[in-house]
VOGU-3710 file (C-alpha; in Angstrom, 3 decimals, decimal comma):
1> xxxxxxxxxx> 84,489/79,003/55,223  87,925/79,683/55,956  89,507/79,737/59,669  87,499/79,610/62,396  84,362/81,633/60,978  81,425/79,872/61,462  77,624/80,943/60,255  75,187/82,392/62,827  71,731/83,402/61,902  70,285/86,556/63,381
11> xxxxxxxxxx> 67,506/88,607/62,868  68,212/92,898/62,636  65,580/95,366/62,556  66,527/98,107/59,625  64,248/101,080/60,215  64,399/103,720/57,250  63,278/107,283/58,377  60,853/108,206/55,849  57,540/108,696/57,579  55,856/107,690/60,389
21> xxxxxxxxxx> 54,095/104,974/58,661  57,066/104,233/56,380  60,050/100,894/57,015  61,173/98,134/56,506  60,373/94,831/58,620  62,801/91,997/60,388  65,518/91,516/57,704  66,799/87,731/58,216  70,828/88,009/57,408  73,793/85,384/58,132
31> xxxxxxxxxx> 76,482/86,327/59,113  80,283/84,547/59,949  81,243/83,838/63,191  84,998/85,231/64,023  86,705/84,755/67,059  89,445/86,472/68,420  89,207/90,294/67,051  88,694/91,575/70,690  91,303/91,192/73,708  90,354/88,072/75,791
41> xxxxxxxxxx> 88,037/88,310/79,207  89,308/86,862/82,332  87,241/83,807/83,780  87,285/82,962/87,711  84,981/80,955/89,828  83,307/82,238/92,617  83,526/80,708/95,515  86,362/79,048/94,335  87,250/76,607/91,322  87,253/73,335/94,209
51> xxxxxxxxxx> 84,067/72,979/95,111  82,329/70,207/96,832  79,506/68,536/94,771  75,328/69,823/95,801  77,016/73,113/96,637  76,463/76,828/94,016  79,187/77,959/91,700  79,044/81,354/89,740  81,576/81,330/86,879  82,383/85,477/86,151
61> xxxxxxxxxx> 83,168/86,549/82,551  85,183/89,864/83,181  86,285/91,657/80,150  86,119/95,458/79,093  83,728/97,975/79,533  81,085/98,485/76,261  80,762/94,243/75,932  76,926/93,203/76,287  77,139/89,603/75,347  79,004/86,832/76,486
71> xxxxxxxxxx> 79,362/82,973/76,205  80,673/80,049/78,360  82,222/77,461/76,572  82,800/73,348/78,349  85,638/71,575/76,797  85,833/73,190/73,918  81,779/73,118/72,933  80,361/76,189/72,460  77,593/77,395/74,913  74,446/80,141/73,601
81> xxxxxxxxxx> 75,579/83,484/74,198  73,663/85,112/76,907  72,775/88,693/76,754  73,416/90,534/79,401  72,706/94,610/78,953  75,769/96,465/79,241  77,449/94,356/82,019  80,832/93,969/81,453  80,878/91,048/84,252  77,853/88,936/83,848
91> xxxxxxxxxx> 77,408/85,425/85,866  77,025/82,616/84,926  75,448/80,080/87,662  76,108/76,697/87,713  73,998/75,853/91,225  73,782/73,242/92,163  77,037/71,774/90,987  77,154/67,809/90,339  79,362/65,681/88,364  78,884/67,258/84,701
101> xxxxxxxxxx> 80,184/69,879/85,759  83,404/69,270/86,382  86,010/70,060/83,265  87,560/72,893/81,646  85,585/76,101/80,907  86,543/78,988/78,902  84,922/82,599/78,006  83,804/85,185/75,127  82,676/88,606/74,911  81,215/90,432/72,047
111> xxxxxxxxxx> 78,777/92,711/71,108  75,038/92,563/70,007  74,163/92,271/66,347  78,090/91,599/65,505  79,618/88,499/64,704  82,648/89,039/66,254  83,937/87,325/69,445  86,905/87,771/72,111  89,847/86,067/71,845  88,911/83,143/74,766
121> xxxxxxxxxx> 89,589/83,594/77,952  92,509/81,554/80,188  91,353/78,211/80,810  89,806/77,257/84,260  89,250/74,219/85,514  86,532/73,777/87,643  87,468/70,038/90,251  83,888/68,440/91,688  84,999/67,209/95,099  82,872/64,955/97,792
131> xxxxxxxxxx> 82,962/62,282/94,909  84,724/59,318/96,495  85,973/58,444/100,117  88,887/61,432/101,964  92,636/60,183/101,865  94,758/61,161/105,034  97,097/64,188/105,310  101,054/64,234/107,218  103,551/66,742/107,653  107,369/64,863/107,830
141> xxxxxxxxxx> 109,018/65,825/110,004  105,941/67,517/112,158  102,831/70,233/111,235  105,345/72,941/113,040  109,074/73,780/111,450  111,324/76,030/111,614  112,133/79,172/108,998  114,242/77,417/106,050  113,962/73,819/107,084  112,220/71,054/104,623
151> xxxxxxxxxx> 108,949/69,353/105,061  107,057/66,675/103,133  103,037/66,675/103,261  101,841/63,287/102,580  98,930/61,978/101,036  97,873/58,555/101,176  95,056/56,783/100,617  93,962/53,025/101,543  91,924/53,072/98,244  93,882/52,780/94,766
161> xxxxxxxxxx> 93,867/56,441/93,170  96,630/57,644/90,377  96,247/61,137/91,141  96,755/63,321/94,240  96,378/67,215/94,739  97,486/69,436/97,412  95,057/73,170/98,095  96,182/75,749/100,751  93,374/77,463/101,851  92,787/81,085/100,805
171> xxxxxxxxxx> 95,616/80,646/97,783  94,564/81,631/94,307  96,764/79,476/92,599  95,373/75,860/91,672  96,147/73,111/93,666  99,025/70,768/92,853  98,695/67,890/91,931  100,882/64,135/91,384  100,769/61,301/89,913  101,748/57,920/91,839
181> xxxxxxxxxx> 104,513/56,498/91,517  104,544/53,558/93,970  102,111/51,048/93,539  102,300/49,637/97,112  99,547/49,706/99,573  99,231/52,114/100,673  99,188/54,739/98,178  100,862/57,996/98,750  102,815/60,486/97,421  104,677/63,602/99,297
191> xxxxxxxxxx> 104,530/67,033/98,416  107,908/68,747/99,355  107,704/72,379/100,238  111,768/73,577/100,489  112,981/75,519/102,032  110,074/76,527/103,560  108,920/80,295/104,608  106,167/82,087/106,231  104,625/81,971/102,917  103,804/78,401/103,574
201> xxxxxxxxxx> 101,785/78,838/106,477  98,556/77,642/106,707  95,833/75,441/106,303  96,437/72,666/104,388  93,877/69,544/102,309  94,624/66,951/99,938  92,742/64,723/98,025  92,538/62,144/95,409  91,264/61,844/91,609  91,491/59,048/88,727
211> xxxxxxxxxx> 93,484/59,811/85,702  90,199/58,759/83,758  88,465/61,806/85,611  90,371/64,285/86,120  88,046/66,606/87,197  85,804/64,285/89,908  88,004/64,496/93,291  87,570/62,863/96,413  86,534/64,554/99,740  88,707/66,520/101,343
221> xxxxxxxxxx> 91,394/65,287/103,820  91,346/66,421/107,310  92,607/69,702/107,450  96,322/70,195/108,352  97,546/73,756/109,980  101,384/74,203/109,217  102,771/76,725/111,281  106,878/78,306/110,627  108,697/79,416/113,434  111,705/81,776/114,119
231> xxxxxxxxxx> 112,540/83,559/110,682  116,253/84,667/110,453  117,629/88,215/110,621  116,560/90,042/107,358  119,841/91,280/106,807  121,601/88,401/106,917  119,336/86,901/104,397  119,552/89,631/101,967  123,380/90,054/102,389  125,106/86,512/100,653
241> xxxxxxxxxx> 128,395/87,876/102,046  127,336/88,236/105,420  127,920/84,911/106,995  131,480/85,032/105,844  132,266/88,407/107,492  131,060/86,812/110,913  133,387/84,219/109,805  136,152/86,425/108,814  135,579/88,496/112,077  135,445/85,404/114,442
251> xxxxxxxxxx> 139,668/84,367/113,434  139,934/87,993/113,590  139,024/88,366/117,192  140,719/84,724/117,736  144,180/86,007/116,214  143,820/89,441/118,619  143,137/86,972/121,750  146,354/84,951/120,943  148,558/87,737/120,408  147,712/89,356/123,657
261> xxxxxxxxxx> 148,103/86,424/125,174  151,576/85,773/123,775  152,744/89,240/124,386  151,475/88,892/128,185  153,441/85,685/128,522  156,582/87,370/127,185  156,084/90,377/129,414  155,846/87,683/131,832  158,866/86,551/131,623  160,449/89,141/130,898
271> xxxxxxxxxx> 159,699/90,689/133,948  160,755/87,183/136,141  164,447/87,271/134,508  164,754/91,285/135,741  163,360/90,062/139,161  166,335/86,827/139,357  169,072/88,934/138,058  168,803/91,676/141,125  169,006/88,719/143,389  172,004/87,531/142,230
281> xxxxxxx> 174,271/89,973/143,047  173,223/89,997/146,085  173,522/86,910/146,988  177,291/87,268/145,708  177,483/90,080/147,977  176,739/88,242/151,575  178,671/85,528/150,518
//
């Protein structure tokens, strides 16, 4: 069969209007399997795709309206569809999650009694944590900065890991994640945020993984709150030329206060030479 078509077996019920007693049974047909006629679902993970091992997870297949069946696929092996009756965002609950669970999960919709599937959803990868001992968590140079400064959260761990990722609590986006570099006890690496803004405030965890399995994490660190202080004039940020026209005004204002001074001091003397040269004569006078 070419492409990706594979054969699915299903049974359809073909009912011929001809009488009340008149029909025909279960017809058994095969079909191919397509993938990829429809526009892909979206997949997320509900509470979250970190979650701590014993703990539910609800994986939610959202795609258009009019799809009644869906399938979860695990590293690329296909899962049995699951009907669901004209829900365009059924569940599927993993609960409670343990180690097989963690890896990379992706999503189809389709409709009944068709062999067509979605295009698959966006990958997600669902990270088991709780699986080995918490590395430590540091802010260099401190947990509170200042708007536009840098600062380096480092994660180290006593233990040998290869693998270290970084979650801010409440974000959407995945958490980052290094590889170490330094084999020295201990091992750590630092996660530079710079320059930093009031974006990166917040509550901070790290933890630790094997390259082997990628998907088992360690507990999480102890939490770390980052808090950004005193955020610059707006204006001044969104104007590059500003800083040079305080500049520019700054001589300005310097050249004004010299010139002032300098015509003052020529006033000055100005003024002493009238004052000497009416003494003169009459000191010629008396004399």
């Amino acid at each position: 069969m070419e492409g990706s078509a594979r054969t699915l077996n299903f049974t359809a019920l073909l009912c011929l209007g001809l009488g009340p007693n008149v029909g025909l049974g279960p017809l058994s047909v095969t079909v191919p399997f397509h993938a990829g006629a429809y526009r892909e679902p979206s997949l997320s993970a509900q509470p979250g795709s970190l979650i701590h091992s014993g703990d539910n997870l609800t994986l939610q297949c959202r795609s258009e309206a009019g799809f009644d069946r869906f399938a979860l696929t695990k590293d690329e092996e296909l899962r049995p569809a699951q009907h669901l009756d004209g829900q365009p965002s059924p569940d599927f609950p993993l609960d409670p999650v343990s180690r097989t669970h963690g890896g990379r999960y992706r999503c189809y919709s389709g409709h009944n009694l068709s062999s067509t599937w979605s295009a698959p959803s966006a990958p997600l990868d669902i990270l088991i944590t709780g699986i080995y001992p918490k590395p430590s968590l540091s802010a260099q140079p401190g947990p509170s900065v200042s708007w536009g400064e840098n600062v380096t959260l480092r994660c180290r761990s006593e233990i040998w890991f290869n693998t270290f990722h970084l979650s801010k609590e409440g974000s959407l986006a995945p958490p980052q994640h290094l590889h170490l570099q330094d084999t020295a006890i201990p091992y750590e690496v630092n996660f530079t945020l710079n320059p930093v803004t009031s974006d990166h405030q917040g509550t901070y965890r790290c933890y630790s993984s094997h390259n082997s399995s990628p998907y088992l994490l360690s507990s999480p660190s102890d939490s770390l709150e980052l808090l950004v202080s005193d955020r610059p004039n707006p204006s001044i940020l969104q104007d590059p030329h500003s800083k040079d026209e305080i500049q520019d005004y700054t001589v300005q204002n310097l050249i004004r206060f010299g010139m002032s001074a300098l015509i003052l001091m020529v006033f000055g003397v100005l003024l002493f030479q009238a004052q000497h040269s009416q003494r003169r004569p009459q000191g010629a006078a008396r004399t």
